[in-house]
Backbone as JSON Lines, residues from 0, in Angstrom:
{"i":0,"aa":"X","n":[-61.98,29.53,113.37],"ca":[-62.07,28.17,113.85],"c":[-60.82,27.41,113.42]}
{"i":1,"aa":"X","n":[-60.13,26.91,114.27],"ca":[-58.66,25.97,113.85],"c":[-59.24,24.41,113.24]}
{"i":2,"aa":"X","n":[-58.01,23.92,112.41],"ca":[-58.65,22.52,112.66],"c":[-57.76,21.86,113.67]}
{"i":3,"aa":"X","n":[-58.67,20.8,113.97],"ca":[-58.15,19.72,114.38],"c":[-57.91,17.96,113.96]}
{"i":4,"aa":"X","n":[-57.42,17.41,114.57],"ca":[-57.11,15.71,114.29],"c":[-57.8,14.61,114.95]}
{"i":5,"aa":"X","n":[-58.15,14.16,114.52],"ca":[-57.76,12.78,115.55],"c":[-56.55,12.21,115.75]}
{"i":6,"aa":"X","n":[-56.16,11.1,116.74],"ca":[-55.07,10.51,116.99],"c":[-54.73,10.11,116.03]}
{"i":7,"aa":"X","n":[-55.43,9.18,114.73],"ca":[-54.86,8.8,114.41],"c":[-54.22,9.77,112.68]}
{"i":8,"aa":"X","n":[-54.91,10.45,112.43],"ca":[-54.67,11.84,111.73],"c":[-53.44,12.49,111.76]}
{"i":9,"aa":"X","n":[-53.61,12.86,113.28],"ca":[-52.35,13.37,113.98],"c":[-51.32,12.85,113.5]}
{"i":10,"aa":"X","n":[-51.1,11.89,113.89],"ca":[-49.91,10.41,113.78],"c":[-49.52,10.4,112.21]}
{"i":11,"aa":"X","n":[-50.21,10.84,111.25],"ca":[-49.95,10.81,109.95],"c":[-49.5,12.55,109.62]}
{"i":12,"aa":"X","n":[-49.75,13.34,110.13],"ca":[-49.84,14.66,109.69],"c":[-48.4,14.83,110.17]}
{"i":13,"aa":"X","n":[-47.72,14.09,111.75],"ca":[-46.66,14.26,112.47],"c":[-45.38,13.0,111.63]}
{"i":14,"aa":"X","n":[-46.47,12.32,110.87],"ca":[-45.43,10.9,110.54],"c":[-44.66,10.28,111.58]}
{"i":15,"aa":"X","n":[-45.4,10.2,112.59],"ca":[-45.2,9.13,113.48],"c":[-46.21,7.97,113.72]}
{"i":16,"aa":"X","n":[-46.0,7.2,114.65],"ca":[-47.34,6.3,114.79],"c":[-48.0,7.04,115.72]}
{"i":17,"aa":"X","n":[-48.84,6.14,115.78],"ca":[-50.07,6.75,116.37],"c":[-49.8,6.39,118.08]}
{"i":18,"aa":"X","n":[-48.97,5.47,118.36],"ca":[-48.65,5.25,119.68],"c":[-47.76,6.62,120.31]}
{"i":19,"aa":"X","n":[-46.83,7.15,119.22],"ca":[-46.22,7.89,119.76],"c":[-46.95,9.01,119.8]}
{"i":20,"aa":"X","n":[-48.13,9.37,119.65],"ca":[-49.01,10.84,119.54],"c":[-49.72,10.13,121.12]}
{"i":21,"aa":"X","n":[-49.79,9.13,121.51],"ca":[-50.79,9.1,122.75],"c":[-49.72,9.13,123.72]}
{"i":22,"aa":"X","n":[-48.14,9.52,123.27],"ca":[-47.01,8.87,124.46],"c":[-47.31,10.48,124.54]}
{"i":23,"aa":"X","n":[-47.67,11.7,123.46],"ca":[-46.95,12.93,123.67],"c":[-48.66,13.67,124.03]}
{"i":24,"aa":"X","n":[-49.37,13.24,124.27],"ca":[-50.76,13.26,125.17],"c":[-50.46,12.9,126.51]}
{"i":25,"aa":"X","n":[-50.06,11.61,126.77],"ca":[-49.63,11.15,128.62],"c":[-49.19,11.9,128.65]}
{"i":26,"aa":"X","n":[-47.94,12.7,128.12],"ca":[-46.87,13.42,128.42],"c":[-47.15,15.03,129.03]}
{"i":27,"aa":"X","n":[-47.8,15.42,127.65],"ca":[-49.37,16.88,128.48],"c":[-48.3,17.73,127.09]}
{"i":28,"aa":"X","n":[-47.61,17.11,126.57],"ca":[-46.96,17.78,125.06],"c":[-48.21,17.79,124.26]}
{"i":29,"aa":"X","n":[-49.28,17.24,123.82],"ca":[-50.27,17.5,123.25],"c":[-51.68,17.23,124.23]}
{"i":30,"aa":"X","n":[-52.46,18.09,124.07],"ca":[-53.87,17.77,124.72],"c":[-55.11,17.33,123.9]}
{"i":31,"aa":"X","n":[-56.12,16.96,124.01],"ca":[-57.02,16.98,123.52],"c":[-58.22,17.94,123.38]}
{"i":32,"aa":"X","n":[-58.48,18.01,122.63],"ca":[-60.01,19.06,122.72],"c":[-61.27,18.29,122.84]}
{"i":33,"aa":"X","n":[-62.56,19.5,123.16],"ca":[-63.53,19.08,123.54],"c":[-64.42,17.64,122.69]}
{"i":34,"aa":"X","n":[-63.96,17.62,121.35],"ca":[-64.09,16.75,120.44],"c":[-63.22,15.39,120.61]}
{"i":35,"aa":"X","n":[-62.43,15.31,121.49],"ca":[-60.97,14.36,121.27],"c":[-60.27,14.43,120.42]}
{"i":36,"aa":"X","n":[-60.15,15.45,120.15],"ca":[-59.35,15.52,119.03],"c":[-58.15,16.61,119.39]}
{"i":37,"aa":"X","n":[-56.76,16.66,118.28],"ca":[-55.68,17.52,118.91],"c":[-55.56,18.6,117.76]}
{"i":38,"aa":"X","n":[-55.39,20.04,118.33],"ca":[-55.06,21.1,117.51],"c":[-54.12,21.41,116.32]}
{"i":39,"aa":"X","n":[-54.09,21.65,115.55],"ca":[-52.86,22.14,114.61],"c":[-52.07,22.44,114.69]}
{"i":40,"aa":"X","n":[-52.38,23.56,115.72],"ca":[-51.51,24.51,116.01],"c":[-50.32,23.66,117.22]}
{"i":41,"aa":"X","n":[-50.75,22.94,117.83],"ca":[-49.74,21.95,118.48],"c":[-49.24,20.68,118.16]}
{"i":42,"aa":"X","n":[-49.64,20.06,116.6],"ca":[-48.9,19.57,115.68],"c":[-47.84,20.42,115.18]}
{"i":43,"aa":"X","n":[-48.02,21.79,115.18],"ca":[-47.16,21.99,114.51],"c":[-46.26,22.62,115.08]}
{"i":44,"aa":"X","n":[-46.44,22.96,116.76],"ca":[-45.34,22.92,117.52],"c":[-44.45,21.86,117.52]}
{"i":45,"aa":"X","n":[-44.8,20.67,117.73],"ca":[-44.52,19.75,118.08],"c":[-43.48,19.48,116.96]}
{"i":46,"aa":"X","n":[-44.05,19.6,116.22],"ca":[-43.54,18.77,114.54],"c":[-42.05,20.2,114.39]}
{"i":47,"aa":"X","n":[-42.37,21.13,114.78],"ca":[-40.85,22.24,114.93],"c":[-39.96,21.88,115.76]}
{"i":48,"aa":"X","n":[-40.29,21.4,117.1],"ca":[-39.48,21.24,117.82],"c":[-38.89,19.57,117.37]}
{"i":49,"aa":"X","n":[-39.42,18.83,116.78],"ca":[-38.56,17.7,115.82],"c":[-37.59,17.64,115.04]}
{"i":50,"aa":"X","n":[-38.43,18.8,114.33],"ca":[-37.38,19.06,113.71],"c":[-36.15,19.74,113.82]}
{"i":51,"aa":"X","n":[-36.18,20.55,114.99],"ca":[-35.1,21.53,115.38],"c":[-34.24,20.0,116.15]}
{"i":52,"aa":"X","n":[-34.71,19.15,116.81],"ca":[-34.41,17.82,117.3],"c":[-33.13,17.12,115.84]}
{"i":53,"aa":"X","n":[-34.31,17.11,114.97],"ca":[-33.5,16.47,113.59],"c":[-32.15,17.41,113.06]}
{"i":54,"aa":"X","n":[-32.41,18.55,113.11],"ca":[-31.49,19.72,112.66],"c":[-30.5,19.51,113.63]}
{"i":55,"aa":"X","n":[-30.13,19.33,115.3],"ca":[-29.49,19.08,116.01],"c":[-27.96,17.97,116.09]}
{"i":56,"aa":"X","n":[-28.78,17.11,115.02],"ca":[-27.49,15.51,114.79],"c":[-28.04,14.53,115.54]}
{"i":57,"aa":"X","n":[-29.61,14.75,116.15],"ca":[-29.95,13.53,116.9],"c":[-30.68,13.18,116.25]}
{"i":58,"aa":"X","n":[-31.62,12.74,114.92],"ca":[-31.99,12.29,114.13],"c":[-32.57,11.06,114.65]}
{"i":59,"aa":"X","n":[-31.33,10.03,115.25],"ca":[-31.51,9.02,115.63],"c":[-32.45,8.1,116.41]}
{"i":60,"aa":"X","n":[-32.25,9.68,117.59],"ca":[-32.57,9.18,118.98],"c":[-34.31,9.66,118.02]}
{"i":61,"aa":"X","n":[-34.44,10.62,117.58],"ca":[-35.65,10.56,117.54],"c":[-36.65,9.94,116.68]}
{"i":62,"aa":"X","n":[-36.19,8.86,115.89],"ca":[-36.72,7.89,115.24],"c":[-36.89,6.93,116.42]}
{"i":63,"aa":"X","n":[-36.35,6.24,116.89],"ca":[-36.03,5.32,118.15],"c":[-36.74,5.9,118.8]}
{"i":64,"aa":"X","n":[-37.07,6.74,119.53],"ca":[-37.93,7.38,120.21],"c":[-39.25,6.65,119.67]}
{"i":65,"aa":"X","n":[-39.58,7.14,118.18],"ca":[-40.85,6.73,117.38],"c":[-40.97,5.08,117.61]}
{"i":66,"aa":"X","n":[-39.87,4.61,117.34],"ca":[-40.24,3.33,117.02],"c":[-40.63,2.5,118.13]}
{"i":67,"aa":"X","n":[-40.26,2.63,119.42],"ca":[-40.14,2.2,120.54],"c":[-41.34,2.63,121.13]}
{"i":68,"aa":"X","n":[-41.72,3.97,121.25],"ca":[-42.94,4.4,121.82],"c":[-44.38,3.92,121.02]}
C-alpha cells in the first residue's frame, strides 16, 4: 500500500504552496486518487524533476513559478 497526501500535505512535503500543487493537478503533472488525495510516488517525481530544474541554473524561474502560481 503507498502513501498518500492531501493537497495541502503535498504542498509541504514538495515545499511549495499549496496553490502550486493544484496548478500541477490542472496541469495532469499530479492526479488525484480515489481518496483525493496525491501519491508519493509522484511527489517524488515531481520533486526530481525540480530539482534536476534547480541543478540546471534556473533556480529562479522555479521559485517564481512557486510564488506566482
Amino acid at each position: 500500500m503507498s502513501t498518500s497526501y492531501t493537497i495541502a500535505e503535498s504542498a509541504e512535503y514538495l515545499q511549495v504552496s499549496e496553490t502550486f500543487v493544484h496548478t500541477m493537478i490542472d496541469k495532469g503533472r499530479l492526479t488525484l486518487n480515489g481518496d483525493g488525495k496525491v501519491e508519493q510516488r509522484q511527489l517524488d517525481g515531481l520533486a526530481e524533476l525540480m530539482e534536476k530544474l534547480k541543478g540546471g541554473g534556473i533556480a529562479a524561474m522555479v521559485g517564481s513559478i512557486d510564488q506566482y502560481l
